[in-house]
C-alpha positions in Angstrom: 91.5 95.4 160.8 89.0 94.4 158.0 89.9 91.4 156.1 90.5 91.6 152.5 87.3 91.3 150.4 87.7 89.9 146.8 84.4 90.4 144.9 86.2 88.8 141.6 84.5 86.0 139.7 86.0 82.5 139.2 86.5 81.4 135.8 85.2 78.4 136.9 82.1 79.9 137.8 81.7 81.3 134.2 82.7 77.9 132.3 79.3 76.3 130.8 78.0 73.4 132.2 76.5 71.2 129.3 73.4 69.6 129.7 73.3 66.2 128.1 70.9 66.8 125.2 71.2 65.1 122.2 72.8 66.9 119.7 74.4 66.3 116.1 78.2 65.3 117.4 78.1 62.5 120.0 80.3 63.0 123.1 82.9 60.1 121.6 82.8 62.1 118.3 83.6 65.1 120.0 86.6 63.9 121.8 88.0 62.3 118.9 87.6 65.8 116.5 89.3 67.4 119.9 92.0 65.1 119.9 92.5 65.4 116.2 92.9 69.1 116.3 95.0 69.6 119.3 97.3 67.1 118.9 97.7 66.4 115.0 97.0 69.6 113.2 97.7 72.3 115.9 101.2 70.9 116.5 101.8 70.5 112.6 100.6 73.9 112.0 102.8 75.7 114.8 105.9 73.7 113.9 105.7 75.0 110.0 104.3 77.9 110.6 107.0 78.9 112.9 109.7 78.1 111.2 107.9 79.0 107.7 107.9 82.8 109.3 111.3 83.1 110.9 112.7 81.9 107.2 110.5 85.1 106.5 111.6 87.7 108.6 115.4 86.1 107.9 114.5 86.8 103.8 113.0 89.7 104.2 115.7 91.6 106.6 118.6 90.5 103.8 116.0 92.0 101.2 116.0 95.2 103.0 112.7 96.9 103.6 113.3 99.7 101.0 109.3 100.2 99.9 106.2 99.7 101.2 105.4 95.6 100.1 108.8 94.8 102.3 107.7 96.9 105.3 104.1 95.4 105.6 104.8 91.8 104.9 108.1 91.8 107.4 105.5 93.3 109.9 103.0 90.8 108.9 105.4 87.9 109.6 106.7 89.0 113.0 103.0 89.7 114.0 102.2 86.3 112.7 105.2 84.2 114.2 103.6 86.4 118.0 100.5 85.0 117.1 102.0 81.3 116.4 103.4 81.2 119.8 100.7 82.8 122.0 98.3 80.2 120.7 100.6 77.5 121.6 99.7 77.7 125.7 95.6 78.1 124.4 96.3 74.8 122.6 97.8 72.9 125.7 95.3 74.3 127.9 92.4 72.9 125.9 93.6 69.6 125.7 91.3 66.6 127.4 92.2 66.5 131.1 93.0 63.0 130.7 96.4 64.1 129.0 97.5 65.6 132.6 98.5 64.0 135.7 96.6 63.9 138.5 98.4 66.5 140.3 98.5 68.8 137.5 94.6 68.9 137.5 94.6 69.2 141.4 97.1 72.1 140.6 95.6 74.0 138.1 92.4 74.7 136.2 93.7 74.2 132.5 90.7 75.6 130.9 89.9 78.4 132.7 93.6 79.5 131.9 93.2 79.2 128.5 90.2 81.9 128.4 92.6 83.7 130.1 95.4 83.6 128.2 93.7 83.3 125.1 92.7 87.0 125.3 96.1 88.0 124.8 96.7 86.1 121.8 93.8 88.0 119.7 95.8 91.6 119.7 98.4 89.7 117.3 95.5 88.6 115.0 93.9 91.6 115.1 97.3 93.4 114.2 97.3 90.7 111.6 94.0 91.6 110.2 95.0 95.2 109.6 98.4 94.8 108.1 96.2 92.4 105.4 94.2 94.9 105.6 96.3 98.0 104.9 98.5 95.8 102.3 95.3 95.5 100.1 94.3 99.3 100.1 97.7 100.4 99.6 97.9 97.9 96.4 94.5 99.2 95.4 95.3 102.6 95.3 98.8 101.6 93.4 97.2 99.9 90.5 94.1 102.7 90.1 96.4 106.1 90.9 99.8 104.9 90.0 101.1 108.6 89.8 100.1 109.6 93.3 101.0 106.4 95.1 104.8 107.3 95.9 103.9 110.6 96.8 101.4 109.3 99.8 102.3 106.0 100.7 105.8 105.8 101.3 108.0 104.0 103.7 108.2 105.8 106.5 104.6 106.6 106.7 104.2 103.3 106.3 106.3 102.6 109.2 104.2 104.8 111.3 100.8 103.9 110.4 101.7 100.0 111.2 103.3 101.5 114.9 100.1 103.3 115.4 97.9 100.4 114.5 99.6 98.2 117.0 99.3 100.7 119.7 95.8 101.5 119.5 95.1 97.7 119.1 97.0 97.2 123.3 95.3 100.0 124.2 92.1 98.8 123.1 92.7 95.7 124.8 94.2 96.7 128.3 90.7 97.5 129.9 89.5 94.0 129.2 92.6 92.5 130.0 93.2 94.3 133.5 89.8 93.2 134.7 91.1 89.4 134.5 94.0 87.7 136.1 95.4 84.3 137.9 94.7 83.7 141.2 94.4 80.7 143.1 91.2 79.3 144.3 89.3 76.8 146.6 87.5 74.3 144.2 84.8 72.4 146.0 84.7 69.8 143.3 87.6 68.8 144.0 88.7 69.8 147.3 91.3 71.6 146.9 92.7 75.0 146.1 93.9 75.6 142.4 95.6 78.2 139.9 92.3 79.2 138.1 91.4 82.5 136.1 89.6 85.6 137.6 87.4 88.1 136.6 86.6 91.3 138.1 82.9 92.7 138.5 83.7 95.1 136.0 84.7 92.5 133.1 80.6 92.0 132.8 80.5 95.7 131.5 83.2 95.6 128.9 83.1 92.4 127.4 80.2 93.3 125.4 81.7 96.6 124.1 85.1 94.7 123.7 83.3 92.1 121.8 81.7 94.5 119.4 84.7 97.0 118.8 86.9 94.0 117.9 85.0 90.9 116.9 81.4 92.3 115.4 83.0 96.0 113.8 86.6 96.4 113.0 86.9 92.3 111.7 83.9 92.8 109.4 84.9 96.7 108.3 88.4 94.8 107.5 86.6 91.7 105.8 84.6 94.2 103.5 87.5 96.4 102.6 89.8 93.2 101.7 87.1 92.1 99.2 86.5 95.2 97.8 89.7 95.7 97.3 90.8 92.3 95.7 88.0 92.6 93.6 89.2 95.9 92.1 93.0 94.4 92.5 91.8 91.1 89.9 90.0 93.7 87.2 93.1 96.0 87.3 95.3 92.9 86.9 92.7 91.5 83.8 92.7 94.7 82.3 96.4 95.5 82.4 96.5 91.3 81.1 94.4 92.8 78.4 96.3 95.5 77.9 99.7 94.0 77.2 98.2 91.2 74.7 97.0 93.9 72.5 100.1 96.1 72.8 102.3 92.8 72.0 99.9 92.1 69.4 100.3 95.5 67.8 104.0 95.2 68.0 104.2 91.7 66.3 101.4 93.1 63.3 103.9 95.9 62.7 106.7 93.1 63.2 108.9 94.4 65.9 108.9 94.2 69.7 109.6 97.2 72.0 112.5 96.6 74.2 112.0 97.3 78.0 113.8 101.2 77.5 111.5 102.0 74.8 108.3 101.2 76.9 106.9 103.5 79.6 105.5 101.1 82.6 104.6 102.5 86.0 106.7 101.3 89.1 105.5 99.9 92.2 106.5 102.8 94.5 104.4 105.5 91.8 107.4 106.6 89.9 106.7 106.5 85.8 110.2 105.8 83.4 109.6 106.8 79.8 111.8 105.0 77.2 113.5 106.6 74.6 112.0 107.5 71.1 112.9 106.3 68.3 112.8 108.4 64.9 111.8 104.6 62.9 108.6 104.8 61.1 107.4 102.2 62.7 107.6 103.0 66.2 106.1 106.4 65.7 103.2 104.9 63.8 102.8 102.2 66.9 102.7 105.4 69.3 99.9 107.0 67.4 97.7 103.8 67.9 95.2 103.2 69.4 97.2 100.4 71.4 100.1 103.0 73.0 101.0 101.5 76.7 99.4 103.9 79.0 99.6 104.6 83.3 97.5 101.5 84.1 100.3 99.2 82.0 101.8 96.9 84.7 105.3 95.5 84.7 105.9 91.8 85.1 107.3 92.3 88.7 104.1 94.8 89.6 101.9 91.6 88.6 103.7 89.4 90.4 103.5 91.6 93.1 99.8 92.1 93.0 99.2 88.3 92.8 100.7 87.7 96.1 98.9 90.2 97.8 96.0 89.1 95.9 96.8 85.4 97.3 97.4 86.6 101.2 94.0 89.0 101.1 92.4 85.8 99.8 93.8 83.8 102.7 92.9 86.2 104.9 89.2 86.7 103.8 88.8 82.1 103.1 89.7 82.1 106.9 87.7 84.3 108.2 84.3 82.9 106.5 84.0 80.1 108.6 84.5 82.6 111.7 81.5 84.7 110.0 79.5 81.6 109.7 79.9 79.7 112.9 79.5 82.5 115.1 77.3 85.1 112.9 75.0 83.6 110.5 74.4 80.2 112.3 73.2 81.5 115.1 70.7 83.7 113.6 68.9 80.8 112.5 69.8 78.2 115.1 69.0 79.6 118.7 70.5 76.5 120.6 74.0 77.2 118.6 76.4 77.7 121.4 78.1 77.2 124.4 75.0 76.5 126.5 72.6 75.2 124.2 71.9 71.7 122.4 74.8 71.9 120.1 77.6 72.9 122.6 80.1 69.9 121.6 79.0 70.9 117.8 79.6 74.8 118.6 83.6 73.6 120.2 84.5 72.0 117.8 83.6 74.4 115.0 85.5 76.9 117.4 88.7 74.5 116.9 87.8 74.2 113.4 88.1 78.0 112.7 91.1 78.2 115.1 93.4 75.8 113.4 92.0 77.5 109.8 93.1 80.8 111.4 96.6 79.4 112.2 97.1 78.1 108.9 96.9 81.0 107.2 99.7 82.4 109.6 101.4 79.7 108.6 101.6 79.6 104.7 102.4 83.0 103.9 105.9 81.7 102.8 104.5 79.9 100.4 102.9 82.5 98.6 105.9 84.9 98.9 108.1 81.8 97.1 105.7 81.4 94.2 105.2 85.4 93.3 108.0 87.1 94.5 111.1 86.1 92.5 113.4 88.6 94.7 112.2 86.8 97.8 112.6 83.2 96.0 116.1 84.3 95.0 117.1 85.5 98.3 115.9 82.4 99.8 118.1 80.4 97.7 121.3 82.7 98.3 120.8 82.2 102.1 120.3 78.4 101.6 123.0 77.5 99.3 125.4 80.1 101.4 125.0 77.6 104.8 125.3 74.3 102.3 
């Protein structure tokens, strides 16, 4: 009987093998912004950002995911705290070989198994990227066609476009995935046989197209519809600004102030509430003028609302600029940017760089939910002083 015939690659095979060429980040710099990153801020940044989103999916359960904002931010923090942990393994696998035992090394290939396992850590961020995504359209379209908003985007559609998302996003990824594995390995190096990564002939094929669905077409498509968006979300937020000083200023020429049931505001989930009229001279004079509250006057919490998905869009697109620039635009102008080239230690560490920038921003969501969501701030504060 015929033997067995593996045609599968060794990761090892794959990894780059630097040349020593002298580049802009010494080989003692480059250890030291390594160590730095893996073992100061990557640690800091899982430890808060973990606990930072389990606060948030605690707050937002006792909330109760009754509209839209509650729905995509409770998804957005359980895809986040996924993402938080699946990095965790990337970041121990990447650290200096130095940091593991001499049987550990003879055991495993630790860096091979990060590319690996790092693979599977990108369908959370990509999930991430679309809820951020989704959240700014959805906001957009609330502030510009307030009347139609609760008619399209409700809470169970909601529900079911964020179920979708995710499932396209694994079934995206499973042909890349399945074409790589563990296995273990003779390594002539070292002489002995190790737990290393695998790829299949195969993984040659897609890893282009994978690379350009997911990092060259649907990031950037998301990047340009997040700015666009907050860009329309900030002039709908000046102009409704705008448009409360000169209704308060009207109100305080004519010398009264309109209580909040004589107002009509629009709601966040599309609904208008008229007040009630008034047969006073005044008020019907202040309804004929020119400065009459219309459908784009915002309500305090609708601000507040818009501001924190202003703020999480904004993290989202601040951390993905330096992803843009290291592996987009630099390259473009510097040929011997990356792995292989004159600047390999420069083009790793820029890698961690944008890595530990992209876990931050999973990580300080809370605070932006504190500062511009007083229900969330309030329920916060009921859970703490509940336990105390």
């Amino acid at each position: 009987m015929e033997g067995f015939v593996d045609n599968s690659t060794s990761l090892v095979e794959k990894l780059p093998r630097f040349v020593q060429l002298p580049g802009l980040l010494s080989s003692q710099d480059y250890e030291v912004v390594r160590i730095v990153i893996l073992l100061i801020i990557d640690p800091f940044l899982y430890l808060f950002g973990i606990t930072s989103n389990v606060i948030n999916i605690r707050v937002f359960c006792k909330m109760g995911t009754q509209d839209t904002v509650s729905v995509s931010f409770l998804a957005l923090s359980i895809s986040d705290l996924w993402y938080l942990f699946a990095q965790i393994p990337v970041t121990v696998c990447y650290l200096p070989s130095r940091f593991f035992s001499k049987s550990v090394q003879n055991t495993a290939d630790m860096p091979a198994l990060g590319i690996v396992v790092s693979r599977y850590s990108q369908i959370p961020y990509d999930f991430s990227i679309f809820i951020a995504t989704y959240v700014a359209v959805t906001r957009c379209f609330c502030v510009t066609f307030p009347l139609k908003f609760g008619g399209i985007f409700t809470r169970s559609r909601t529900i079911m476009v964020l179920c979708v998302a995710l499932a396209t996003i694994v079934i995206l990824y499973i042909p890349i995935l399945s074409f790589q594995w563990f296995s273990y390995r003779f390594d002539p190096r070292r002489n002995v046989t190790r737990l290393t990564g695998s790829l299949a002939p195969e993984w040659v094929v897609w890893d282009p197209i994978h690379t350009t669905i997911f990092k060259n077409v649907y990031i950037n498509i998301c990047f340009i519809t997040c700015c666009i968006s907050t860009v329309i979300l900030i002039l709908n937020l000046s102009f409704a600004a705008r448009t409360r000083q000169k209704i308060t200023g009207g109100w305080e020429h004519i010398g009264t102030k309109p209580s909040s049931a004589e107002s009509q505001t629009t709601t966040m989930d599309g609904t208008a509430t008229a007040g009630k009229e008034t047969s006073s001279k005044e008020h019907k004079s202040m309804k004929g003028s020119s400065s009459k509250p219309d459908k784009k006057t915002l309500s305090s919490r609708d601000t507040q609302v818009i501001k924190s998905v202003i703020l999480v869009t904004l993290m989202f697109i601040c951390t993905h600029i330096p992803v843009v620039i290291f592996v987009d635009i630099i390259k473009l102008f510097e040929p011997e940017f990356n792995y292989l080239g004159r600047y390999a230690k420069l083009v790793l560490s820029s890698f961690m760089l944008a890595r530990s920038v992209v876990i931050s921003s999973s990580a300080c969501n809370c605070l932006v939910y504190f500062n511009f969501n007083t229900k969330y701030r309030e329920t916060l504060k009921a859970l703490f002083s509940r336990r105390e």
